[in-house]
SERO-4910 file (N, C-alpha, C, O; in steps of 0.05 Angstrom, whole numbers):
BEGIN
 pado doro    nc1    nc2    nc3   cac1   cac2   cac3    cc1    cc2    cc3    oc1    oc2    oc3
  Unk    A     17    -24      0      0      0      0     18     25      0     31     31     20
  Unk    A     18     38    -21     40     60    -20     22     88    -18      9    101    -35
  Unk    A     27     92      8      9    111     26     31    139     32     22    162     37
  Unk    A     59    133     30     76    145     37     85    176     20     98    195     28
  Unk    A     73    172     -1     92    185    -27     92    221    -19    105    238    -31
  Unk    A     69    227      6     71    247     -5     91    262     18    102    284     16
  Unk    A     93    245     40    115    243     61    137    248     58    151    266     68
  Unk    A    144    221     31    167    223     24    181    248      9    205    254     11
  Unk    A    159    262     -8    163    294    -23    168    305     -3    192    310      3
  Unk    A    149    310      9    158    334     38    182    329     48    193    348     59
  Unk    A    191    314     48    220    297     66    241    312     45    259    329     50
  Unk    A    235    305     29    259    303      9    264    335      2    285    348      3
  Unk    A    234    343     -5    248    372    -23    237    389     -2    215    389      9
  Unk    A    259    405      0    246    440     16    251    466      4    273    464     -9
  Unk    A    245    480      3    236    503     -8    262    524     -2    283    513      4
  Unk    A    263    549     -4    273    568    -12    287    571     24    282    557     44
  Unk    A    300    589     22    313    598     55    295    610     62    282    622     45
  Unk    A    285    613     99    283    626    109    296    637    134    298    626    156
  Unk    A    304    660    127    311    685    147    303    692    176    280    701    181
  Unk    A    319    687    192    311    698    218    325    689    235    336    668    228
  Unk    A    332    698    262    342    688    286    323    673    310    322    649    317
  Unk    A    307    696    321    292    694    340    272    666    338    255    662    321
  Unk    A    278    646    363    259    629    363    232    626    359    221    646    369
  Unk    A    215    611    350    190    615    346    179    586    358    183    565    347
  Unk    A    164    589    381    145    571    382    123    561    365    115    578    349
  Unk    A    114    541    364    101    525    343     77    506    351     81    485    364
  Unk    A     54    512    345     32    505    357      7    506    341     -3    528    340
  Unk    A     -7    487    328    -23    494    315    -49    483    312    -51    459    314
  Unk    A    -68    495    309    -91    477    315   -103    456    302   -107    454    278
  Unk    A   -109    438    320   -117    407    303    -84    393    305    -83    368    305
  Unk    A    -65    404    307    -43    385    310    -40    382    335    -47    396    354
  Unk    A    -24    350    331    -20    333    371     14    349    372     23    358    393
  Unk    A     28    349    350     52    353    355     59    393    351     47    409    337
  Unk    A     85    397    374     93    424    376    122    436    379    125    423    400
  Unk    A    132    442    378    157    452    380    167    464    382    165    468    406
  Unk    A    188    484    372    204    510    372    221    515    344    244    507    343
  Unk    A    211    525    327    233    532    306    253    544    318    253    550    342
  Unk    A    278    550    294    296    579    292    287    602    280    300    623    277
  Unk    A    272    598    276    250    622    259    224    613    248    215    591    243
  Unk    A    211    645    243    184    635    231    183    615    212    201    616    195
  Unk    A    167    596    211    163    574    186    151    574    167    127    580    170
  Unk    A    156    571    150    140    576    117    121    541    109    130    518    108
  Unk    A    104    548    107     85    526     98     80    517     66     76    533     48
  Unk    A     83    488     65     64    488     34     43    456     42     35    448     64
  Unk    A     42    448     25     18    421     28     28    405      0     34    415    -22
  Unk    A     29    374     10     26    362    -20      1    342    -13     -6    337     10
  Unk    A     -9    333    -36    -31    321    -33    -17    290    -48     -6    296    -69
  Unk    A    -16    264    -44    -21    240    -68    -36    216    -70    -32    199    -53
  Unk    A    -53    212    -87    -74    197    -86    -60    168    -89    -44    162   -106
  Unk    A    -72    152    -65    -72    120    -67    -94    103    -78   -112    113    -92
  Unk    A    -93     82    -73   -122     64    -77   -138     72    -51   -161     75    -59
  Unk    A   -138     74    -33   -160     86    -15   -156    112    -15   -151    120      8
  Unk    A   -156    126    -27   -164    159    -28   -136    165    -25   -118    149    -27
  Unk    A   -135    199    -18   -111    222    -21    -98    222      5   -113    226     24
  Unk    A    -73    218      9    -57    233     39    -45    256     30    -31    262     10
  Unk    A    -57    277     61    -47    302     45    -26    310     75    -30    309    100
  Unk    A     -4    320     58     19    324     87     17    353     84     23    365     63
  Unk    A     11    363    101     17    392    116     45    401    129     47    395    153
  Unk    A     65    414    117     93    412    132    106    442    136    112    458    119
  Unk    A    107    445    158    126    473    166    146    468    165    154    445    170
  Unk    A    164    493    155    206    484    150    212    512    149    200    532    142
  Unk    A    236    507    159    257    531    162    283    526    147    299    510    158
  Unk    A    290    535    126    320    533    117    341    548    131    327    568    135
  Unk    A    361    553    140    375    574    144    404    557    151    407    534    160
  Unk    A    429    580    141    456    573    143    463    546    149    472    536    169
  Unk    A    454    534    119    456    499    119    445    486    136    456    465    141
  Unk    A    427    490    147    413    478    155    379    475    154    364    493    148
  Unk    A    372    445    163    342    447    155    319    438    170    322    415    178
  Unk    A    301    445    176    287    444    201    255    436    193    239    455    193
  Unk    A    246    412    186    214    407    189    195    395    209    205    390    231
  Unk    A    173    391    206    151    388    220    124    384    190    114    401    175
  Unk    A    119    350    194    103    353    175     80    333    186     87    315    202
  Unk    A     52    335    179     22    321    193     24    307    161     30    319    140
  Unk    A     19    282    162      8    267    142    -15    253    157    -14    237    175
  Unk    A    -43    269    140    -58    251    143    -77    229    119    -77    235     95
  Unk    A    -90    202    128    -91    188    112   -126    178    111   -139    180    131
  Unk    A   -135    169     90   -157    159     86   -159    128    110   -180    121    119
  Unk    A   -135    116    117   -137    101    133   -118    104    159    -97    116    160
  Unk    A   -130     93    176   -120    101    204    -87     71    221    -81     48    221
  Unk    A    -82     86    228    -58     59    240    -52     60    264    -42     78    277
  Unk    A    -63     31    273    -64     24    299    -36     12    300    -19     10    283
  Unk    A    -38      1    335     -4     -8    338     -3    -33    326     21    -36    326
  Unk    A    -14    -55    313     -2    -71    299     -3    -69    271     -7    -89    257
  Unk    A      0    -43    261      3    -40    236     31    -13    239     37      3    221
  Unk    A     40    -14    257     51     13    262     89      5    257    107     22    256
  Unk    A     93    -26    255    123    -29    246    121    -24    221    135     -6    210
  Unk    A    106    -37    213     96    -42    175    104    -10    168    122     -4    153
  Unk    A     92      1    176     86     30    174    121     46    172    132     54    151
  Unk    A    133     45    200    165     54    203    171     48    179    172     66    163
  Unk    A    176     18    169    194      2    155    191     17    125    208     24    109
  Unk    A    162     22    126    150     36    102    171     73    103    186     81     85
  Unk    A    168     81    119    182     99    118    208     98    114    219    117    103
  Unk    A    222     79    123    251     82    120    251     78     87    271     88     77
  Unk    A    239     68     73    241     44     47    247     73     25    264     79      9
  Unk    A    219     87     38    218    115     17    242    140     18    251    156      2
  Unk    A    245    132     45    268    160     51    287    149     29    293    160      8
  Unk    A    293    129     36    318    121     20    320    120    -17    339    122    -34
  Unk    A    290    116    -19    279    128    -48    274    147    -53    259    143    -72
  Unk    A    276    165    -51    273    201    -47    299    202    -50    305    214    -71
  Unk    A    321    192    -32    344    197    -38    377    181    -21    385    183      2
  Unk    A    385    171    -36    405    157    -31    409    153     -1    407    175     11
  Unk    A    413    133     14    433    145     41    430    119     51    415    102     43
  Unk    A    450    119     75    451     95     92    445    101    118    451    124    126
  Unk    A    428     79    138    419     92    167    440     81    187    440     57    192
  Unk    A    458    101    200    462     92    221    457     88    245    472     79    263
  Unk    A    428     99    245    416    102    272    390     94    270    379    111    256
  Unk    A    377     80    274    350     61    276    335     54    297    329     30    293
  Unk    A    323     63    323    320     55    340    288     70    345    275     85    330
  Unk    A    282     53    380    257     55    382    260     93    397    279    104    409
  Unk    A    228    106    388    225    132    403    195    137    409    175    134    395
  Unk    A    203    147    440    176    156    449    173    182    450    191    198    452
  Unk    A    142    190    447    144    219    447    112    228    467     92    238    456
  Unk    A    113    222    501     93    232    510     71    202    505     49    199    493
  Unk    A     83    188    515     77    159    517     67    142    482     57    120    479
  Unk    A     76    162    461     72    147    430     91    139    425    111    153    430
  Unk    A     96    112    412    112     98    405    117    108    374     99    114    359
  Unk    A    146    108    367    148    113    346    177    110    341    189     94    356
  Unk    A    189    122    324    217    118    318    240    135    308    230    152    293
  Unk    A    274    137    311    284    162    311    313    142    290    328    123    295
  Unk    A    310    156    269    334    148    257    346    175    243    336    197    237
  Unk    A    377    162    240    396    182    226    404    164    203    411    140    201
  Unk    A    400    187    184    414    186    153    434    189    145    444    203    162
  Unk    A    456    183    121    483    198    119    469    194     89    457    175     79
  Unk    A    475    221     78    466    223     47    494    224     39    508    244     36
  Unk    A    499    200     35    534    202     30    534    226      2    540    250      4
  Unk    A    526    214    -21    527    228    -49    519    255    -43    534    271    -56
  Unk    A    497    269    -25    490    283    -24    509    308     -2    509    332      1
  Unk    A    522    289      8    544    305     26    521    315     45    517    339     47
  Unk    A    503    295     60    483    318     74    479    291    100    485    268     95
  Unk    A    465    303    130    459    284    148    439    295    161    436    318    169
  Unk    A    419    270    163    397    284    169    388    266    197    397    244    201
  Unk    A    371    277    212    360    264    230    328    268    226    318    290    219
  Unk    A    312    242    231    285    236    226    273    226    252    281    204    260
  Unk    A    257    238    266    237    221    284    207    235    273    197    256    264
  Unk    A    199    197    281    168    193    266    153    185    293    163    175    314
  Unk    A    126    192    288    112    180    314     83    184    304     78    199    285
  Unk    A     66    172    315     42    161    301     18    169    326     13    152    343
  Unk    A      5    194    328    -15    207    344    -37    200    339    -41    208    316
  Unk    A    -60    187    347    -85    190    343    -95    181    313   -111    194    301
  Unk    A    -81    156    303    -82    153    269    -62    164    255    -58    154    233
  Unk    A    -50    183    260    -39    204    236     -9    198    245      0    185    264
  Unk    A      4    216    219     32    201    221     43    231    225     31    250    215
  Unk    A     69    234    243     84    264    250    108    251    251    114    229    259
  Unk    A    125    276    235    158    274    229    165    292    234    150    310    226
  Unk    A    188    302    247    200    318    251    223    310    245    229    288    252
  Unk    A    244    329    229    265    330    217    294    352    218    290    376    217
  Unk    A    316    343    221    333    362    222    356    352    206    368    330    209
  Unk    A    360    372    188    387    370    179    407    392    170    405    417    171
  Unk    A    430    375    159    456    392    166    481    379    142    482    356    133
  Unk    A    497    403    136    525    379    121    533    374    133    541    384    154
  Unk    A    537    341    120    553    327    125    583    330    140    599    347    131
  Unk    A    591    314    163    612    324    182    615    351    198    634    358    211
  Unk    A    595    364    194    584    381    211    574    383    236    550    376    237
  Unk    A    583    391    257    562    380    283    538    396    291    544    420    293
  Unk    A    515    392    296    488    390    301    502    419    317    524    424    325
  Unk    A    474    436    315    483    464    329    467    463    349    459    440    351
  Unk    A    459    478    364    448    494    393    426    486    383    418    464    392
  Unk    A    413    497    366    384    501    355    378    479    347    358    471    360
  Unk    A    386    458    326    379    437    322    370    411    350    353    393    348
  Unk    A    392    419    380    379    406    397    349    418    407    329    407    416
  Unk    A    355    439    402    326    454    413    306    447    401    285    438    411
  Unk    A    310    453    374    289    434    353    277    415    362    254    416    371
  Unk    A    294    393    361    293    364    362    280    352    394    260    338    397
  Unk    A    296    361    413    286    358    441    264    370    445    248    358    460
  Unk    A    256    393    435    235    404    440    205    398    426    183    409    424
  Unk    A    216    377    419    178    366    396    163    358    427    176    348    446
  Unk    A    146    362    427    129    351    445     94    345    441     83    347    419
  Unk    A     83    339    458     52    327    445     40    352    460     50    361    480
  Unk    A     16    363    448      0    380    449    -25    367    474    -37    346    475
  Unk    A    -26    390    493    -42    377    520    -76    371    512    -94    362    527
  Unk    A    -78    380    489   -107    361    479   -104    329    476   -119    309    479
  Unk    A    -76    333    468    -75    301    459    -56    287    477    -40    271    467
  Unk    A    -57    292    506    -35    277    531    -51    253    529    -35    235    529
  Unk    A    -70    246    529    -91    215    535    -89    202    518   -108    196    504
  Unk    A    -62    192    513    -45    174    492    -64    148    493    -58    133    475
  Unk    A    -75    143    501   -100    117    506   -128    125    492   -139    114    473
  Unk    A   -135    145    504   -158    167    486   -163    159    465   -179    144    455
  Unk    A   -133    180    452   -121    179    418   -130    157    407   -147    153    390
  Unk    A   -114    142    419   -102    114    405   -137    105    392   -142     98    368
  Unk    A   -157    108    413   -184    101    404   -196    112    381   -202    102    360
  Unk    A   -198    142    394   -204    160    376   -197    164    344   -210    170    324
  Unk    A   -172    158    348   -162    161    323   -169    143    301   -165    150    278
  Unk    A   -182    116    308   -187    100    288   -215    109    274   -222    102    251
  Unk    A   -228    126    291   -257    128    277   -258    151    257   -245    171    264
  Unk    A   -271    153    235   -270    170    209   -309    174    205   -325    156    210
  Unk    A   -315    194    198   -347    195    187   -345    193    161   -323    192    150
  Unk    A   -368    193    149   -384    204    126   -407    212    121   -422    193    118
  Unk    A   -416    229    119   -437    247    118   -454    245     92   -442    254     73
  Unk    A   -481    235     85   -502    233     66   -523    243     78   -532    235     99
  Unk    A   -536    275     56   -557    276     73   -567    285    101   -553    303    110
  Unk    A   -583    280    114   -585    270    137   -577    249    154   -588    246    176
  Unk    A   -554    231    143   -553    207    154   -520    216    149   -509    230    132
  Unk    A   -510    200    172   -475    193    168   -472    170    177   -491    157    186
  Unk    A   -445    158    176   -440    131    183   -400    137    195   -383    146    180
  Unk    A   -397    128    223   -386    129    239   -366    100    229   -377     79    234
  Unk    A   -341     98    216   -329     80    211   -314     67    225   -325     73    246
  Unk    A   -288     48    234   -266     38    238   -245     38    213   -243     18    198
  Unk    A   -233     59    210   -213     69    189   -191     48    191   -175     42    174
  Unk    A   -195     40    210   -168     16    211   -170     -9    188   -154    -18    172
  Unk    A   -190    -15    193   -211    -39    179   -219    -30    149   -216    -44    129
  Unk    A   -231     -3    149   -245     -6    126   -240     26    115   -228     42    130
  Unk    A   -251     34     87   -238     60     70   -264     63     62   -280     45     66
  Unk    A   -271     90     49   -292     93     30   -277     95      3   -255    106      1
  Unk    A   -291     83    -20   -284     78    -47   -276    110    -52   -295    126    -53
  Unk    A   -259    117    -54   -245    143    -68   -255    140    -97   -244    158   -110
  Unk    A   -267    128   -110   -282    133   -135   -311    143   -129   -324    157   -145
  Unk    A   -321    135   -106   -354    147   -112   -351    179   -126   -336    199   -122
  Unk    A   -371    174   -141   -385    200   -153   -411    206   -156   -416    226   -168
  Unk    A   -429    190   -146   -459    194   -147   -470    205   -117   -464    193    -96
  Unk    A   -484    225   -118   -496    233    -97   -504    212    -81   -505    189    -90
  Unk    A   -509    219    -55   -516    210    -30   -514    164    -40   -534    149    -39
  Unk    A   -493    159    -47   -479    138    -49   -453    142    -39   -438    161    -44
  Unk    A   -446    121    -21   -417    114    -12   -409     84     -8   -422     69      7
  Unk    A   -392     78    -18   -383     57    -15   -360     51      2   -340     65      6
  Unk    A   -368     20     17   -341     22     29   -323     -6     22   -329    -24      6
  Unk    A   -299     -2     40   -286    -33     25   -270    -35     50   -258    -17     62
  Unk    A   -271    -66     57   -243    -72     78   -216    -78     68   -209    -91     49
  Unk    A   -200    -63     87   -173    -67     76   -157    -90     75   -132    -87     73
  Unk    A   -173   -121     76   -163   -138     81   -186   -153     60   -195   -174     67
  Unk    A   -195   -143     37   -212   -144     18   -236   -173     23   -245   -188      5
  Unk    A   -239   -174     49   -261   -200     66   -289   -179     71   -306   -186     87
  Unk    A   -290   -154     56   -326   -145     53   -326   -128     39   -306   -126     25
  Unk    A   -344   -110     36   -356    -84     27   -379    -74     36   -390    -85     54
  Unk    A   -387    -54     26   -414    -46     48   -418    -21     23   -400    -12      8
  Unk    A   -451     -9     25   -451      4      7   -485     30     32   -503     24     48
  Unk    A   -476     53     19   -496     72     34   -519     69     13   -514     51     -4
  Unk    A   -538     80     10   -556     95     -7   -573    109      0   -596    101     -6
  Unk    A   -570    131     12   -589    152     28   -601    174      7   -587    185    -10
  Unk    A   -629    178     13   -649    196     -7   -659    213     15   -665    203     36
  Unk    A   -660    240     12   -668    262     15   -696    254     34   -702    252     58
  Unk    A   -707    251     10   -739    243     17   -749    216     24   -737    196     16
  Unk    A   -778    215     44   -787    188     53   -779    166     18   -771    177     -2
  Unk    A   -784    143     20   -784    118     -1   -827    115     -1   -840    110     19
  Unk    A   -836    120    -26   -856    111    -24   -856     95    -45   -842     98    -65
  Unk    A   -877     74    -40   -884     42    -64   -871     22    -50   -851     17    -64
  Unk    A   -871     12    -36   -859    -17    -18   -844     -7     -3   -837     16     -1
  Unk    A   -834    -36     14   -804    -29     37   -789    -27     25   -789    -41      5
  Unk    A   -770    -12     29   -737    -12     24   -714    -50     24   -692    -58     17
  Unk    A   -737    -59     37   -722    -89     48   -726    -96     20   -706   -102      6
  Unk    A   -751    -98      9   -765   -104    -17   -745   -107    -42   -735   -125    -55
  Unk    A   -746    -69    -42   -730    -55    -61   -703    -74    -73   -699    -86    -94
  Unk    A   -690    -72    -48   -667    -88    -41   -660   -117    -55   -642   -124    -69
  Unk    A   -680   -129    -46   -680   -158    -57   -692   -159    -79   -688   -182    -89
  Unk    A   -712   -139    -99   -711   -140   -127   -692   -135   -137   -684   -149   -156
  Unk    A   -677   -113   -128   -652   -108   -148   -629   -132   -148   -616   -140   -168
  Unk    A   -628   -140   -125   -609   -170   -129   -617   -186   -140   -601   -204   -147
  Unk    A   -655   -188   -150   -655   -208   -161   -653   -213   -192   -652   -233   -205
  Unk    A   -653   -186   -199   -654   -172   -230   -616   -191   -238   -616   -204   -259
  Unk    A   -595   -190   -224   -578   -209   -239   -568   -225   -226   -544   -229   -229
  Unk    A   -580   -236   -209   -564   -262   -182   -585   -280   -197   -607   -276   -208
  Unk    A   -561   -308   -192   -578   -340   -200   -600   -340   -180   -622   -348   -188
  Unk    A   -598   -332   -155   -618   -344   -142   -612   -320   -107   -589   -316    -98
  Unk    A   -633   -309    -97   -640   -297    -76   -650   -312    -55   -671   -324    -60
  Unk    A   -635   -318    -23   -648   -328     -5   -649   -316     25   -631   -317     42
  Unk    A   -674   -307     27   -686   -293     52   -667   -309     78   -661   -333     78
  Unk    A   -662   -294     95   -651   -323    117   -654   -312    141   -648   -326    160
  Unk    A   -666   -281    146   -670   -274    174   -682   -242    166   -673   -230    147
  Unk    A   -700   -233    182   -717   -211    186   -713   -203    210   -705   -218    227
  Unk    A   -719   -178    216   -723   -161    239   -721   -143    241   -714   -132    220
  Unk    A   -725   -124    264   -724    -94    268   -705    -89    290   -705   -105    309
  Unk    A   -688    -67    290   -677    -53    316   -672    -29    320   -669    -14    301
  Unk    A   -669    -20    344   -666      5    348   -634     19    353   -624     14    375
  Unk    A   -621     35    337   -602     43    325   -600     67    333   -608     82    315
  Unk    A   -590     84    357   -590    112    367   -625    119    357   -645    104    359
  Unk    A   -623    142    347   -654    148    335   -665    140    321   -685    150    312
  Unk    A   -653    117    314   -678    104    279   -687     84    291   -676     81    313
  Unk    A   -700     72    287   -728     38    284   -713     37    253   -717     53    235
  Unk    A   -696     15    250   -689     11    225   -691    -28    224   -688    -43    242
  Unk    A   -696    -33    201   -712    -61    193   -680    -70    184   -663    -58    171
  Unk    A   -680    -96    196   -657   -111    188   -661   -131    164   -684   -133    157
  Unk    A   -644   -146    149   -649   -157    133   -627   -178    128   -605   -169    120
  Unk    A   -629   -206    133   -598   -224    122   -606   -240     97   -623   -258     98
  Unk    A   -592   -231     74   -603   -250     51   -572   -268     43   -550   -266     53
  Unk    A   -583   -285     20   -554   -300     20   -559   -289    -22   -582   -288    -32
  Unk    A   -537   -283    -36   -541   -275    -65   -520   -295    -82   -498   -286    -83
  Unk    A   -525   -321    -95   -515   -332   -115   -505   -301   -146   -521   -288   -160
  Unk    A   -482   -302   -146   -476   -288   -165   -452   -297   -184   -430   -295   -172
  Unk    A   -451   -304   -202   -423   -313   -222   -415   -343   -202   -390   -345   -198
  Unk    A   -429   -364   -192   -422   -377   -182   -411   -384   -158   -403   -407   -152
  Unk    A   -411   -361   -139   -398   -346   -117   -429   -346    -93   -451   -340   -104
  Unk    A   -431   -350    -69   -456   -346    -60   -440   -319    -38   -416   -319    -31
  Unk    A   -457   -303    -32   -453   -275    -22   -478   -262      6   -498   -249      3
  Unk    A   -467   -270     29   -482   -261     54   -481   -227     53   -462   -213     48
  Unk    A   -515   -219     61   -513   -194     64   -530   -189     87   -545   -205     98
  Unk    A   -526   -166     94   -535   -164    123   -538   -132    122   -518   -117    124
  Unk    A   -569   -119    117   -573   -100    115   -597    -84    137   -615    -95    151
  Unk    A   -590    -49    134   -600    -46    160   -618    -17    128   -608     -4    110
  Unk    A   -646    -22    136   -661     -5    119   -684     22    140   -695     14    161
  Unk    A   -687     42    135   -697     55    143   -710     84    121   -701     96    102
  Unk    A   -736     86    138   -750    104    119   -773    123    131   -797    117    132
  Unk    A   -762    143    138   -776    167    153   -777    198    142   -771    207    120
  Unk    A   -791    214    172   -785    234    147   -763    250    139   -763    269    123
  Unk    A   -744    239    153   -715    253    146   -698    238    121   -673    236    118
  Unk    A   -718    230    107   -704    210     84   -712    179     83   -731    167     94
  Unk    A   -689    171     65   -694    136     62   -672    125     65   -661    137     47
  Unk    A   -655    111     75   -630     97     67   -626     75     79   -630     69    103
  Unk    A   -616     57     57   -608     29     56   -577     23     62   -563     39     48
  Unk    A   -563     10     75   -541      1     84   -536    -15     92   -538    -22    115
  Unk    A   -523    -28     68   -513    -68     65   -490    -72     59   -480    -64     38
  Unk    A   -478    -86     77   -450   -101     77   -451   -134     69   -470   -149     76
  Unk    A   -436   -139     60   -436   -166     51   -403   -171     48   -384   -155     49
  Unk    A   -403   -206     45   -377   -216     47   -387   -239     30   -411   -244     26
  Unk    A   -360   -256     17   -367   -285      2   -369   -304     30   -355   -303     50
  Unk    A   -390   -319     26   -400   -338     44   -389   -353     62   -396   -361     84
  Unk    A   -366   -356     48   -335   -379     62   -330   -355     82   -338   -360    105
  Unk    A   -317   -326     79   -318   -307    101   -340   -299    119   -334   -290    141
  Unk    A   -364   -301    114   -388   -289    129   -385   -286    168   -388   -267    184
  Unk    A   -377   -321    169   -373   -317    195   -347   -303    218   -347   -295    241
  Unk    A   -326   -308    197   -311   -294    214   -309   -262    207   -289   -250    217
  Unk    A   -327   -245    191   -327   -213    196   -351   -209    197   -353   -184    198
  Unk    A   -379   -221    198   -408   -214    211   -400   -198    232   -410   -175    228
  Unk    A   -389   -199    249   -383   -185    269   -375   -157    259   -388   -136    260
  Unk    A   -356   -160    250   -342   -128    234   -362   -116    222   -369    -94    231
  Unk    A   -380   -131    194   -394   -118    191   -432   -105    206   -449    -87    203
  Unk    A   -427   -120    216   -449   -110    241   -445    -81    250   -457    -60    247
  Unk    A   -413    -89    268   -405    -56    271   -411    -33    257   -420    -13    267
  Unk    A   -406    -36    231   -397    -21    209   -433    -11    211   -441     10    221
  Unk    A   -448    -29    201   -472    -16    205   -486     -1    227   -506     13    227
  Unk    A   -471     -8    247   -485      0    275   -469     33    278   -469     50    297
  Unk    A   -459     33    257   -442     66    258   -466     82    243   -462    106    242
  Unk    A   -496     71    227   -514     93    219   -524    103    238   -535     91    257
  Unk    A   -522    133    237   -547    153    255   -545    176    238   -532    183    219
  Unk    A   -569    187    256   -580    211    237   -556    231    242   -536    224    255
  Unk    A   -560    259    230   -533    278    233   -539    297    249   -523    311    262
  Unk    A   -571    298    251   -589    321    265   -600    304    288   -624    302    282
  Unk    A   -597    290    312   -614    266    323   -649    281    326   -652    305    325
  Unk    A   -667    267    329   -696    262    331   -692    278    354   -672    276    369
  Unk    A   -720    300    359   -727    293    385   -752    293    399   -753    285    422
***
């Protein structure tokens, strides 16, 4: 999954000098991470699209008298918990070194304010340049902070200040909190949104049709699909709806469980069908509702051989519909 690329830009190229002496504290809103430049910081953004949607890195930097000073937020369409979080390092070292030549002689583990994360040094031999990298992973999102310098040069005053001085932002001290928090992502249709596990699952970065979203697990064992309308559904149930349209090109449709539940503010009608399609049989498990704040249908399904071990997942996934406005 090459999630990295736009990290790796920011890493690699920085911008023009900036001028100044006087320290500058560094604090910004919506970011966990903070610091201290050597001067004011000049901002840009890169954006690069993956198979689950765009990471867009936000990075402050300071050039001055050979030396180079960042702070960059990459955030991502998917979220990373701690057992995806080596994968992740390893991923970063892979790109640094594709961006640009160098060998690490420093690789080790770093905490920053109880986050686990990691602090390595570069030698850009070809490049005559040495850089130091610590990465650390807040609440889903990925933070780098960077310093560098030529080659055989020793690290100045400011660069320890830099570097020692990253610290976590006192919104985000509840390193346990985070860690939760950070996995959950919305989407908004309508009147209706749906509360995800970003860890697990993405929305299709191709939708283009109104109040449709699709989703997909990142371990490609489901999918799940929205379809929320403005207005009530009149001419049958939505359950109905549902199972004509599967039956318009499935070999064969089979009912296997009914019911109703109550879902924060909705009475929404459940539905488990089983769908023969291209030879393949396909469990779905849908949650339908139709009031006056609209209509929407929302069905996850998996191939049959998976059903039982992510019913569970996808249950969740549905139990994330509620209204945007609650009832009262």
């Amino acid at each position: 999954m090459r999630t990295l690329a736009a990290l790796c830009l920011a890493l690699a190229c920085l911008g023009a000098a900036a001028a100044g002496a006087a320290p500058v504290a560094f604090a910004r809103p919506g970011w966990a991470i903070g610091g201290l430049f050597p001067a004011e910081p000049r901002r840009d953004e890169f954006r690069a699209p993956t198979p689950q949607g765009e990471v867009i890195s936000e990075r402050f930097f300071v050039e001055d008298a050979g030396e180079a000073f960042l702070l960059v937020r990459s955030t991502y369409p998917v979220a990373f918990d701690r057992a995806s979080r080596p994968g992740l390092f390893e991923q970063v070292k892979r790109e640094a070194i594709a961006a640009r030549p160098g060998d690490f002689v420093v690789d080790e583990p770093f905490t920053l304010g109880g986050y686990e994360g990691r602090r390595f040094v570069i030698e850009h031999r070809r490049a005559k340049r040495t850089k130091e990298l610590r990465v650390v992973v807040v609440g889903g999102t990925l933070y780098a902070g960077s310093y560098e310098r030529a080659a055989g040069r020793p690290a100045s005053a400011r660069a320890a200040s830099f570097l020692d001085g990253l610290e976590v932002q006192p919104a985000f001290a509840d390193f346990r909190a985070m860690e939760e928090a950070g996995r959950w992502r919305e989407v908004t249709e309508g009147r209706f949104k749906v509360r995800y596990d970003a860890t697990r699952w993405y929305r299709d970065p191709t939708d283009r049709e109104p109040g449709v979203a699709n989703f997909l697990r990142l371990d490609k064992r489901g999918e799940a699909q929205l379809i929320a309308e403005p207005v009530p559904h009149e001419g049958g149930s939505l359950e109905e709806v549902a199972l004509a349209a599967a039956k318009e090109s499935a070999e064969s449709v089979q009912v296997r469980r009914r019911g109703t539940k109550r879902r924060g503010d909705l009475n929404v009608g459940e539905l488990e069908f089983a769908v023969r399609f291209d030879g393949a049989t396909y469990v779905n498990l849908g949650y339908f509702y139709n009031g006056a704040e609209g209509a929407v249908q929302f069905r996850a399904w998996a191939l049959e051989s998976d059903y039982r071990g992510v019913a569970g997942d996808l249950a969740e996934l549905l139990d994330g519909l509620a209204l945007t406005v609650p009832s009262r």
